[in-house]
TORRO-859081 format. One record per residue (C-alpha): residue in three letters; x, y, z. Coordinates in steps of 0.25 Angstrom, whole numbers, padded with zeros to 4 digits, always signed. Layout:
BEGIN
ALAXYZ;...
//
This chain:
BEGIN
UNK+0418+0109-0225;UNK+0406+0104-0217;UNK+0393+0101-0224;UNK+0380+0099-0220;UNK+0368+0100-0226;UNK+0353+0104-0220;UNK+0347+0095-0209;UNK+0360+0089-0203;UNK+0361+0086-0190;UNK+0367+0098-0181;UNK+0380+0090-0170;UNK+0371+0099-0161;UNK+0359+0089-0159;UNK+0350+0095-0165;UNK+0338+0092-0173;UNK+0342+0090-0188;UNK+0338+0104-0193;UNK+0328+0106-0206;UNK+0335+0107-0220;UNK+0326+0119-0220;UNK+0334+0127-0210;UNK+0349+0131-0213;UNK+0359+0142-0205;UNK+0365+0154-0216;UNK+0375+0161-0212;UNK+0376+0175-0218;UNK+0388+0182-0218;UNK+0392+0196-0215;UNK+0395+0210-0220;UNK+0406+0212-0232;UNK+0407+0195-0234;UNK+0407+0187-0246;UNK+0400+0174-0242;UNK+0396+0163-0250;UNK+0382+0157-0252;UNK+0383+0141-0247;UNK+0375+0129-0243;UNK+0376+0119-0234;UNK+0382+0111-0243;UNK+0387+0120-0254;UNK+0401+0129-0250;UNK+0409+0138-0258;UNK+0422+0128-0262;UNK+0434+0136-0261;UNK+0438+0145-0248;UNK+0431+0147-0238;UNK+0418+0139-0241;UNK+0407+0149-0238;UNK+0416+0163-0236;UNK+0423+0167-0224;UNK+0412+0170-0216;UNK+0402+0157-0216;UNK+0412+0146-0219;UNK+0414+0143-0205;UNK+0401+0145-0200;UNK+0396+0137-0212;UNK+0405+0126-0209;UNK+0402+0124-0195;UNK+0387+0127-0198;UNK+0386+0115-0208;UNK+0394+0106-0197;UNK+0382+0109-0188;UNK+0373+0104-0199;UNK+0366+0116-0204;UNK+0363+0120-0216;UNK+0370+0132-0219;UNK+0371+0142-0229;UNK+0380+0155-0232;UNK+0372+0166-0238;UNK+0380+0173-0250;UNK+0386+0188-0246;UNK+0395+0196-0256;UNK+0403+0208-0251;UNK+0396+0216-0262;UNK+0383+0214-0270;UNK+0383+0203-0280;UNK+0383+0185-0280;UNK+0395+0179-0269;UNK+0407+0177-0279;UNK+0421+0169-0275;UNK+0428+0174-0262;UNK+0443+0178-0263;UNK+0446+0186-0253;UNK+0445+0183-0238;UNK+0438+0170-0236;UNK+0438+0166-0250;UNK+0427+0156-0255;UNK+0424+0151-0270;UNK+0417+0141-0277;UNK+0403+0142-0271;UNK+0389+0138-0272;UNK+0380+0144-0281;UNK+0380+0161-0280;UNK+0369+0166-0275;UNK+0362+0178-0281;UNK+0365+0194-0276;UNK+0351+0193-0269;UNK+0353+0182-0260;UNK+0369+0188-0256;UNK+0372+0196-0246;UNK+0379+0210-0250;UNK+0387+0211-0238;UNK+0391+0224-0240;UNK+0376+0229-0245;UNK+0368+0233-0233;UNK+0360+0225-0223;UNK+0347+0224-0227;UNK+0350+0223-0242;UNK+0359+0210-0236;UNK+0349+0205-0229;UNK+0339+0206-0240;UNK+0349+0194-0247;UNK+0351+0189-0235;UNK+0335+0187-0236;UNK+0335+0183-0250;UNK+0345+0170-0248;UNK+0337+0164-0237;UNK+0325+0165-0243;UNK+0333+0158-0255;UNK+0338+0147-0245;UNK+0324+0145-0242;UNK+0318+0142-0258;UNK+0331+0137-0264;UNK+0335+0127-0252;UNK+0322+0126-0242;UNK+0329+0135-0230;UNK+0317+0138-0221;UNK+0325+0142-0207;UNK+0339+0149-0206;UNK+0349+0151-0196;UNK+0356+0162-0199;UNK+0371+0165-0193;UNK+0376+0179-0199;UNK+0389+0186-0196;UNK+0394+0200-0196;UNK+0383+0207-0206;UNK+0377+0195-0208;UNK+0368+0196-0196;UNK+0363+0210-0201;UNK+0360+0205-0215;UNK+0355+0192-0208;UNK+0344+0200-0200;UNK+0340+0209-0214;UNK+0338+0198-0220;UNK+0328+0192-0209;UNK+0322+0205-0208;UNK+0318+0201-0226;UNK+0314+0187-0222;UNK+0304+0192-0211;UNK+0298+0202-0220;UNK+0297+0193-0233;UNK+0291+0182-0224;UNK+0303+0172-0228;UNK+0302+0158-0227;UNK+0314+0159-0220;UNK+0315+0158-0207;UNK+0329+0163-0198;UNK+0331+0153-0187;UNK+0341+0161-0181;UNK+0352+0171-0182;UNK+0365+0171-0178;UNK+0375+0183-0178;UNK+0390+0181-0180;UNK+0396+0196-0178;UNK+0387+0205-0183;UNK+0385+0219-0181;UNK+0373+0221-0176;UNK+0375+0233-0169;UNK+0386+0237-0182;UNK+0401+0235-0184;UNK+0409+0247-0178;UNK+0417+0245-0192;UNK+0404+0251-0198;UNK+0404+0260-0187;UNK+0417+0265-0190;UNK+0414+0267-0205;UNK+0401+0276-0201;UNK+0408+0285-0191;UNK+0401+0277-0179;UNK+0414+0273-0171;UNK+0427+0279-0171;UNK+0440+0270-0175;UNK+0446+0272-0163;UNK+0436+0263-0158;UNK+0445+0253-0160;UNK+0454+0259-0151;UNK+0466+0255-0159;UNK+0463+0242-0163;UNK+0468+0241-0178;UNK+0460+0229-0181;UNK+0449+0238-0177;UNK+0453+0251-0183;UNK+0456+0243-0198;UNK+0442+0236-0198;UNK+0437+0249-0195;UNK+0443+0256-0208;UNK+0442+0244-0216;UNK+0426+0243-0215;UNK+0424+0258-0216;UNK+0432+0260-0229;UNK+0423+0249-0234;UNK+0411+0255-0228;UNK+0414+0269-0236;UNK+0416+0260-0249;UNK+0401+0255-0249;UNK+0390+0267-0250;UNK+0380+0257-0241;UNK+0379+0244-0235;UNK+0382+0235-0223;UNK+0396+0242-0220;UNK+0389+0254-0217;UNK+0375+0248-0210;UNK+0384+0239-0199;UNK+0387+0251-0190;UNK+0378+0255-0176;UNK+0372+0267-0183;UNK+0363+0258-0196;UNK+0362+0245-0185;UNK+0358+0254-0173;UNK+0346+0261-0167;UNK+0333+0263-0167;UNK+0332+0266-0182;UNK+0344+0256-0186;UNK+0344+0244-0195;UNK+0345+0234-0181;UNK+0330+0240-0176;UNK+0324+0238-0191;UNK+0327+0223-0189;UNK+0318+0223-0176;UNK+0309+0210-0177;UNK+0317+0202-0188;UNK+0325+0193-0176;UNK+0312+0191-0166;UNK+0312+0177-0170;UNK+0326+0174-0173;UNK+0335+0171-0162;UNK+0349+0176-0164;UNK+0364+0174-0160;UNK+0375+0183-0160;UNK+0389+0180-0159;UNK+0400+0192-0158;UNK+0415+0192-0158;UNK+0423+0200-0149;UNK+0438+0196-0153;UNK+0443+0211-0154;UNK+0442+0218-0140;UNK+0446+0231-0132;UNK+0448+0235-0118;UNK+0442+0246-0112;UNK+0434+0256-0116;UNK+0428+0252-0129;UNK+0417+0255-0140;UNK+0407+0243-0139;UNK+0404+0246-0152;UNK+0417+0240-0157;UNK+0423+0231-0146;UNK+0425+0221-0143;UNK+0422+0217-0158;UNK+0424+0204-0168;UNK+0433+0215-0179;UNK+0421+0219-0184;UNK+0408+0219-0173;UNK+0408+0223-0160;UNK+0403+0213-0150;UNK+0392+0222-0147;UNK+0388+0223-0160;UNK+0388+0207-0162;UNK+0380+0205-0150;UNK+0370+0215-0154;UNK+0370+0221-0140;UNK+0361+0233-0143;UNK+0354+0227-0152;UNK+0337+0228-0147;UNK+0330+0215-0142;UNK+0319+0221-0154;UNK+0330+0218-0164;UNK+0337+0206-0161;UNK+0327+0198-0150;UNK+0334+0185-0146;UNK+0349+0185-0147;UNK+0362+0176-0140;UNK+0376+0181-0140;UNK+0388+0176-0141;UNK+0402+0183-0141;UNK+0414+0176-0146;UNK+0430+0181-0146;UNK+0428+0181-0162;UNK+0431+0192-0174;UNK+0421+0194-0184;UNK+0427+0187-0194;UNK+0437+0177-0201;UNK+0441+0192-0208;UNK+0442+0199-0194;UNK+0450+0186-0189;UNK+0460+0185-0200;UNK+0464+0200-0199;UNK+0467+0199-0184;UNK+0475+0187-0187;UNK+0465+0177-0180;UNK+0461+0164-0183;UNK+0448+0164-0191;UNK+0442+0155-0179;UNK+0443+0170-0171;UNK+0429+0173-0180;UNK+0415+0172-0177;UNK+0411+0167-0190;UNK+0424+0155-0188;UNK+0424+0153-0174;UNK+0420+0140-0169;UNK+0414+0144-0156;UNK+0404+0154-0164;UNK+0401+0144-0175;UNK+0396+0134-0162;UNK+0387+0145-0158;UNK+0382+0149-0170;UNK+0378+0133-0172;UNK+0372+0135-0158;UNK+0364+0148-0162;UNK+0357+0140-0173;UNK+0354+0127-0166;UNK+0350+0134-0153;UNK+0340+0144-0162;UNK+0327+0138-0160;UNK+0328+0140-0145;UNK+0335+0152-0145;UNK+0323+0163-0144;UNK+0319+0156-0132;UNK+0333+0158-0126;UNK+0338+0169-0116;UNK+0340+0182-0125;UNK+0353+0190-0127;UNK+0362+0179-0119;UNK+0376+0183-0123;UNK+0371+0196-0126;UNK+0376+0209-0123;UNK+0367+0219-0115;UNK+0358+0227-0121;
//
């Protein structure tokens, strides 16, 4: 494991950045993730859950300062891992009100989400944060901004980067609340399987994130996506989306080409309004969603966005290149409107 602690020297040329500003990477929807620091990692498995070890890894070898904010799949403190992607034998356990709930609902998420970087800032002098979120991470990430904004936090976002998240909704969720049919999939099992799987889960839980990811929450002039009008004027962001499961033909957009779990379209934000999301890059890469999403198609986890080491160089690219960024051309790698 690589270690390095705030104020390093990036390989990139950089200026040495301030102690003061770090990277966080939020993980997604229905993840249990570890709270860890720069120089603090869970000791057994994979050190900070199967989402952010990577990133986390490849992030400190940058010479960032970088910490994993704590999520549960469920309310309550981030207890050992054994399932997929095992981890134990962590740092100290942060409280309920700093973790994300990652099956509780958005704004709730970011409202934690909020509460830990506020804490980064009194218990370890985080002024600045790079923020790089996958999957539902990069909903809670912009619910928590929205809190900072209002509550005049001391915290500032430096920039936010995206890594397979359903801005526009998963068509899982939209499956689960009778938004697409399952012959969208047109026959693909893989398809037809995550499909069922999320909507059986979605019918156990009364409310939350499994039921808010879908076009019909997310969408339109009243939808949760217009509500967050203004909270990314300043903040320049990149969006990266997978597009490893396609179709030929005639296709619902909505759901391909897709990463297993988001359509391309969807991870792009393509119709998402300039008055929501201002200043935006793209970037597409032949990547699932997930470790998860990779292992049950029998691919190598290096096939995932949050693993693959072409999107952990252009996530290290995103954060370096974020104080020029908003005067940079807007939408490049973008799908049309």
């Amino acid at each position: 494991m690589l270690f390095a602690l705030a104020g390093c020297q990036s390989d990139s040329g950089d200026q040495k950045r301030p102690a003061s500003t770090a990277v966080v990477i939020v993980s997604g929807g229905d993840a249990t993730s570890p709270f860890t620091t720069p120089d603090q990692a869970c000791a057994t498995g994979l050190a900070a859950g199967n989402t952010d070890t990577a990133l986390r890894e490849f992030l400190l070898g940058k010479g960032y300062a970088v910490y994993t904010s704590p999520a549960m799949n469920g309310r309550g403190q981030v207890t050992d891992q054994t399932g997929f992607g095992p981890f134990g034998v962590c740092p100290v356990t942060l409280p309920e009100n700093m973790t994300v709930n990652s099956t509780g609902s958005i704004d709730t998420a970011g409202e934690h989400l909020a509460r830990f970087l506020n804490w980064l800032h009194t218990d370890k002098g985080v002024t600045e944060v790079d923020l790089v979120a996958h999957s539902m991470g990069g909903l809670y990430s912009r619910a928590a901004i929205r809190v900072l904004t209002s509550a005049n936090s001391p915290v500032k976002i430096r920039s936010l980067t995206t890594l397979g998240t359903p801005w526009q909704g998963s068509y899982l969720s939209d499956y689960a609340n009778n938004l697409v049919p399952l012959t969208d999939c047109l026959g693909d099992k893989l398809c037809e399987s995550a499909m069922k799987i999320f909507k059986d889960r979605v019918l156990q839980l009364m409310a939350g994130s499994g039921r808010e990811v879908n076009k019909a929450f997310l969408m339109g002039k009243d939808g949760w996506n217009e509500f967050q009008s203004g909270v990314l004027d300043k903040i320049p962001v990149v969006l990266i989306g997978g597009k490893k499961f396609t179709k030929d033909g005639q296709v619902n957009p909505e759901v391909w080409p897709n990463d297993g779990l988001v359509a391309l379209q969807s991870a792009l934000a393509k119709d998402i309004s300039d008055s929501v999301l201002p200043h935006r890059r793209c970037y597409t890469f032949d990547d699932t969603h997930s470790i998860y999403v990779s292992n049950a198609a029998g691919l190598d986890w290096k096939t995932a966005l949050t693993w693959d080491p072409a999107v952990l160089e252009t996530v290290h690219k995103a954060i370096d290149g974020a104080p020029k960024e908003l005067a940079s051309p807007n939408r490049e790698g973008c799908p049309a409107a």
